[in-house]
KOLKENU-309734 format. One line per field, with one value per atom (N, C-alpha, C): x, y, z; residue in three letters; atom name; residue number from 0. Coordinates in steps of 0.2 Angstrom, whole numbers, plus 2048, in hexadecimal, padded with zeros to 3 digits. Last residue first. Layout:
east	X/... $
north	Y/... $
up	Z/... $
rest	ALA/... $
atom	CA/... $
nr	NUM/... $
This chain:
east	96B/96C/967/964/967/969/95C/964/966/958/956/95C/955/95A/958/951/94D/950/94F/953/94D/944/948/94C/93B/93B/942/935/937/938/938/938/93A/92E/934/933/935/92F/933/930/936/933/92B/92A/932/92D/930/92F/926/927/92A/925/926/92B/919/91E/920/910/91A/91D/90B/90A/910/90C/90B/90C/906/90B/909/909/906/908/90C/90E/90B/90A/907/907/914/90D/90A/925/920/918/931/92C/929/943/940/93A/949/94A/943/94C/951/94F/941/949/94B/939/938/93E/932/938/936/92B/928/930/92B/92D/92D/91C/923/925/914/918/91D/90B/912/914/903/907/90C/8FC/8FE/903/8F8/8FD/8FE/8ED/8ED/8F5/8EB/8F0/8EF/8E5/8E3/8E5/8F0/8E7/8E8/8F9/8FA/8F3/8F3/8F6/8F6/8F0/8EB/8ED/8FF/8FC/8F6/903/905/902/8F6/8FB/8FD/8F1/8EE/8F5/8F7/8EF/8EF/8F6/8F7/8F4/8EF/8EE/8F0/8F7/8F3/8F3/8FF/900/8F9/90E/907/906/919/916/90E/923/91C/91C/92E/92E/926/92F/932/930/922/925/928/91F/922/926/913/917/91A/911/912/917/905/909/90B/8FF/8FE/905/904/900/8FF/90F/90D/90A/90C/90C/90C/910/90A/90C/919/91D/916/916/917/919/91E/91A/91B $
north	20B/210/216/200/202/20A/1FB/1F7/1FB/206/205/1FF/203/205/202/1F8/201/204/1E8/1F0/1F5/1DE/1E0/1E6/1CE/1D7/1D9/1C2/1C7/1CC/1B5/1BD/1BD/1A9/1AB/1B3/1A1/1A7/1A9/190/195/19D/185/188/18E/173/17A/17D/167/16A/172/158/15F/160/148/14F/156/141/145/148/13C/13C/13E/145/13E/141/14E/14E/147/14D/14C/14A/159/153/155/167/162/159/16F/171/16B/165/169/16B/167/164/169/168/16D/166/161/15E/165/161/164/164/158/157/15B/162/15D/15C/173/16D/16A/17F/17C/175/191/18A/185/19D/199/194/1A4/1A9/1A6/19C/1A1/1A4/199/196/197/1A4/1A4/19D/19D/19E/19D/197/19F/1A0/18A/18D/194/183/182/187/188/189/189/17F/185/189/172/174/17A/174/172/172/172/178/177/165/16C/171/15A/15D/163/14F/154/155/146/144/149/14C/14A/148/15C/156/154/169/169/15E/176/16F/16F/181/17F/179/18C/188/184/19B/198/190/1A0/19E/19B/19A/1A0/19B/18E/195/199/17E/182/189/173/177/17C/161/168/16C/158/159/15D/14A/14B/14E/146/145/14B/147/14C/145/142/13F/144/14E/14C/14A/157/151/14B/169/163/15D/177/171/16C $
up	692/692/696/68E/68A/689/698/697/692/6A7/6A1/69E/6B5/6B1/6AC/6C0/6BF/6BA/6BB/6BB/6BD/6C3/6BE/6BF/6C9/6C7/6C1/6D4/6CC/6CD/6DE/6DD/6D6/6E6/6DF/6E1/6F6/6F3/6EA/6F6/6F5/6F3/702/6FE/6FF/705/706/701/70C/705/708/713/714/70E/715/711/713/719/71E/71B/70C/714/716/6FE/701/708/6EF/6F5/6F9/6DE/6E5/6EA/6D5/6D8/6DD/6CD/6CC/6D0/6D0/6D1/6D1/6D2/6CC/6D1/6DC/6DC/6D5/6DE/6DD/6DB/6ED/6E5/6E5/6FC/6F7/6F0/701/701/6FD/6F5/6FA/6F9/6EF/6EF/6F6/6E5/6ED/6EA/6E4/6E1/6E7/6E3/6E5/6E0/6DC/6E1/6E3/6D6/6D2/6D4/6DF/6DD/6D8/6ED/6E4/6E3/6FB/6F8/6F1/701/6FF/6FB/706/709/709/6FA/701/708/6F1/6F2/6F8/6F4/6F4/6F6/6F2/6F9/6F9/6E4/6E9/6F2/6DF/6DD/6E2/6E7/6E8/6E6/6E7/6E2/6E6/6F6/6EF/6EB/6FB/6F8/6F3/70E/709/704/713/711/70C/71B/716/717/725/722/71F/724/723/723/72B/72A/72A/727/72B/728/727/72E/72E/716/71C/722/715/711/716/715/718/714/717/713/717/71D/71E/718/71A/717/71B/726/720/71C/737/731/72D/745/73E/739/756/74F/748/762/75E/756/768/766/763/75F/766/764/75C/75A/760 $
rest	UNK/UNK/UNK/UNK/UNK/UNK/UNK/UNK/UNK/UNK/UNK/UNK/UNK/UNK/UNK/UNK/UNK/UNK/UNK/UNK/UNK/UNK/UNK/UNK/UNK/UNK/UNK/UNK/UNK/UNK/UNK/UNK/UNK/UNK/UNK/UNK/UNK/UNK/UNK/UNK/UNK/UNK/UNK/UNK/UNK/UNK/UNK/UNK/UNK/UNK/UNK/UNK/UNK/UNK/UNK/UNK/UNK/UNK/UNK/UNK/UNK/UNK/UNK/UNK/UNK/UNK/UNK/UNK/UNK/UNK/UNK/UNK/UNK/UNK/UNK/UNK/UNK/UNK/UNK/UNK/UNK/UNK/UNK/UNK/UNK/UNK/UNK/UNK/UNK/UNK/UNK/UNK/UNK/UNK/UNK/UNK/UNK/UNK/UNK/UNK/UNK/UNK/UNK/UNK/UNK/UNK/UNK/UNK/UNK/UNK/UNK/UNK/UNK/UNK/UNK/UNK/UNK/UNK/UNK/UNK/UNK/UNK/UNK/UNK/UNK/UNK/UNK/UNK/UNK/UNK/UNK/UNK/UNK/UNK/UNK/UNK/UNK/UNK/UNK/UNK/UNK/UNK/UNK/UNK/UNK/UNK/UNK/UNK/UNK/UNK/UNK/UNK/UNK/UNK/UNK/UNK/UNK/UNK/UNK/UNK/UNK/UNK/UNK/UNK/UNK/UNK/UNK/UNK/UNK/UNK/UNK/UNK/UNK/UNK/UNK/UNK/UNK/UNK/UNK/UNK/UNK/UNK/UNK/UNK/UNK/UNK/UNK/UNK/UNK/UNK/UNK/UNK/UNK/UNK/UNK/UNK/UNK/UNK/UNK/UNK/UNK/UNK/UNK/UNK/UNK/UNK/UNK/UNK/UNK/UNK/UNK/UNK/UNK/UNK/UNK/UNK/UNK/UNK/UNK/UNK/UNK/UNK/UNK/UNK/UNK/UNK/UNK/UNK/UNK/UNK/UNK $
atom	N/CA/C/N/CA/C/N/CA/C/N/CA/C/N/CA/C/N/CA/C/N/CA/C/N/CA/C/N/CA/C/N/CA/C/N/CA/C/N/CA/C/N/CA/C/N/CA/C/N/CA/C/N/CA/C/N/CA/C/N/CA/C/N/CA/C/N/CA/C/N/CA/C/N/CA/C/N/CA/C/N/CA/C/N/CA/C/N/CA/C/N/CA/C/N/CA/C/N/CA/C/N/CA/C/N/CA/C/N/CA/C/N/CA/C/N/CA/C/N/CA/C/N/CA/C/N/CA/C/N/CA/C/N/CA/C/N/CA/C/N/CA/C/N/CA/C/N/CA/C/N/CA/C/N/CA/C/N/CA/C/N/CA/C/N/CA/C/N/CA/C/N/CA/C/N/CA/C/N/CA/C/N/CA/C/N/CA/C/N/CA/C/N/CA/C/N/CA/C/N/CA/C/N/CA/C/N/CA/C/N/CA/C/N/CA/C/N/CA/C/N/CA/C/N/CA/C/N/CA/C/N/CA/C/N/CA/C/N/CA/C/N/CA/C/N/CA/C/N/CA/C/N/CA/C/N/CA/C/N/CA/C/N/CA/C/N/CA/C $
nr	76/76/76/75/75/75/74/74/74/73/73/73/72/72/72/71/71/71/70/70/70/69/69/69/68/68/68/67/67/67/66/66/66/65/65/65/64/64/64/63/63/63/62/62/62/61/61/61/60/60/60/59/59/59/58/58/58/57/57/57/56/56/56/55/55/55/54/54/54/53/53/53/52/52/52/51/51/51/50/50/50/49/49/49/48/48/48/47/47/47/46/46/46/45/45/45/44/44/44/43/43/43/42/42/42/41/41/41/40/40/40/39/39/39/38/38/38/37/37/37/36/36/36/35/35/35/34/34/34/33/33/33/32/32/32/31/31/31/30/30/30/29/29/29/28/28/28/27/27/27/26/26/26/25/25/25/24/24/24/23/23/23/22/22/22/21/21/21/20/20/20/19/19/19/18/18/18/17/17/17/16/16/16/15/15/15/14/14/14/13/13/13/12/12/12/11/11/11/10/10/10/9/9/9/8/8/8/7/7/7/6/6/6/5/5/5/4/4/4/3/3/3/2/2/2/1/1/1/0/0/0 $
């Protein structure tokens, strides 16, 4: 990245980073993005963020990839 003023958001999942305009909701970033939104949990400074808050100017949100899954082993034997 260069030493060029950053405007609006940047999201960051892993090593990639995105930017988007402030203004909108995280669920709305995501979209814009291609990133399912049940894929992650997005936090600013630290603080876990809902889908629904709107991001503002210089935001960096850091996404978290969630993983599910499960035993291969049955629990009851």
């Amino acid at each position: 990245m260069n030493d060029e003023v950053f405007m609006g958001v940047q999201l960051q999942l892993r090593d990639k980073k995105y930017r988007v305009k402030a203004g909108i909701t995280v669920f709305k970033a995501l979209e814009q993005v291609n990133i399912p939104s049940e894929s992650v949990l997005a936090t600013r400074n630290g603080e876990l963020i809902t889908e629904d808050e709107v991001l503002k100017e210089g935001d960096i949100i850091t996404l978290v990839a969630v993983i599910s899954g499960g035993s291969i082993f049955p629990l009851n034997g």
